[in-house]
N, C-alpha and C positions, 0 to 999 in steps of 0.2 A: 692624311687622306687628300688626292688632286680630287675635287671638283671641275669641271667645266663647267663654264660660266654661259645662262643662258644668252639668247641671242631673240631677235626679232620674231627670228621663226617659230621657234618655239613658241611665242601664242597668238600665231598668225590665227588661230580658231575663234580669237576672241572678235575677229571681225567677219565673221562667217553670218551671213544673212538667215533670213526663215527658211527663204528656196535654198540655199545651199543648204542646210542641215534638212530638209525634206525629202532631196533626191540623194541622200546619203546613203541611206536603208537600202534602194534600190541597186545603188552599185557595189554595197557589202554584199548583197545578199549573190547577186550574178559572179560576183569576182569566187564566192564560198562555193557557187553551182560548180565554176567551170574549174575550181581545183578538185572537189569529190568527183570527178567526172573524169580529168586524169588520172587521178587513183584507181577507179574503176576498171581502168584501162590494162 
C-alpha cells in the first residue's frame, strides 16, 4: 500500500489561534447557507 507522506500543511491547524477557531463557525455556517441556496434554485 503507497502512503503519502504528510507535509507541513497538513497540521498547519495546530497553529490556529482562539480568534481563528471562533470565526470558523461563522464561515462553515454561510459557505452551508449559500450552497442550500443554490440547490434551492
Amino acid at each position: 500500500m503507497k502512503r503519502t507522506p504528510y507535509t507541513p500543511s497538513d497540521f498547519a491547524w495546530t497553529k490556529w489561534s482562539a480568534t481563528d477557531i471562533k470565526a470558523l463557525p461563522a464561515k462553515i455556517i454561510a459557505e452551508k447557507k449559500a450552497r442550500f441556496l443554490a440547490i434551492k434554485k
